[in-house]
C-alpha positions in Angstrom: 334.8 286.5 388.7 333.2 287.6 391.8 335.1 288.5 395.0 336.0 286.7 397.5 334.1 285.8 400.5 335.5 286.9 404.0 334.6 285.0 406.5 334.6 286.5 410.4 334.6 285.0 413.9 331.4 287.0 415.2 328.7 285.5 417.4 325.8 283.3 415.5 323.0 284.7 418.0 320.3 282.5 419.4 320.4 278.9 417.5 318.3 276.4 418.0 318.3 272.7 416.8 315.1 271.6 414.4 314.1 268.3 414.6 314.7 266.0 411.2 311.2 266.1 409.3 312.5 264.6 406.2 310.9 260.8 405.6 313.4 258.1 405.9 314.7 256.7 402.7 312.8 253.2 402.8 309.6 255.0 403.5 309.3 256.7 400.2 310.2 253.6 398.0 307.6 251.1 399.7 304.2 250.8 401.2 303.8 248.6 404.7 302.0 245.7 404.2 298.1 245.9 405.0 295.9 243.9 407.4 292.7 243.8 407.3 291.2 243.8 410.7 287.8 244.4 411.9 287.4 246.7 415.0 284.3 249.1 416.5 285.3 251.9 417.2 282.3 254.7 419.4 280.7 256.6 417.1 282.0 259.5 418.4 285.5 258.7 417.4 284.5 257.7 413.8 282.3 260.9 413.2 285.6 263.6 414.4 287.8 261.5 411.8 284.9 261.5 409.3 284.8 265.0 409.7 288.7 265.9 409.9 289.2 264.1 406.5 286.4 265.5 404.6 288.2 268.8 406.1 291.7 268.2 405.0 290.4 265.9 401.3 291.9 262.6 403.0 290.1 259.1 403.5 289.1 258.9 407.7 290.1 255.7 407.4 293.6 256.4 405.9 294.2 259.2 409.1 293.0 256.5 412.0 296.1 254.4 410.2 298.4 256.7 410.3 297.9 257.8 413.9 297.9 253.8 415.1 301.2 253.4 412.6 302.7 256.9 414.1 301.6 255.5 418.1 303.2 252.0 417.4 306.6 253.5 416.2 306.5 255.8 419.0 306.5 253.6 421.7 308.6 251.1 419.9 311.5 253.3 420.0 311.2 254.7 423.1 310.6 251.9 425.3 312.1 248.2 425.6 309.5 245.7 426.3 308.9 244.7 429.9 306.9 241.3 431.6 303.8 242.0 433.5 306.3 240.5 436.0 308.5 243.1 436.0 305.9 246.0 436.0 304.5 244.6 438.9 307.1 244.7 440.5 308.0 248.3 439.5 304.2 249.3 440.3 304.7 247.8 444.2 308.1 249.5 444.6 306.5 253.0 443.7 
């Protein structure tokens, strides 16, 4: 059997915190739901995506979902919904 560990009371040294990477449970058992929507989008924006996914193997249209799903989440998390009332008002008190 090996030895035993001892453990001492020294410093750690500079620590920092990592944010959690690691996909929720639920979003590796099931996909969203899909809508199909129609939307232009400037040519511009449609060619750099085009381009980025032939660069990384992916489908453009696949990456321009993930970024609206990843904005969407984003600001529903970090904001609670306000009236155009109430930012009005906010906007005149500033």
């Amino acid at each position: 059997m090996s030895e035993k560990i001892k453990y001492t009371d020294e410093p750690l040294g500079d620590l920092r915190v990592v944010p959690d990477f690691l996909p929720r449970p639920e979003e590796l058992v099931f996909r969203d739901e899909g809508v199909k929507v129609t939307i232009a989008l400037s040519k511009r924006s449609v060619e750099f995506f085009k381009g980025e996914a032939q660069k990384h193997h992916t489908q453009y249209q696949r990456m321009i979902r993930r970024l609206l799903d990843a904005y969407a989440e984003h600001h529903s998390r970090s904001r609670t919904p306000r009236s155009t009332r109430t930012r009005s008002k906010l906007a005149r008190a500033s």
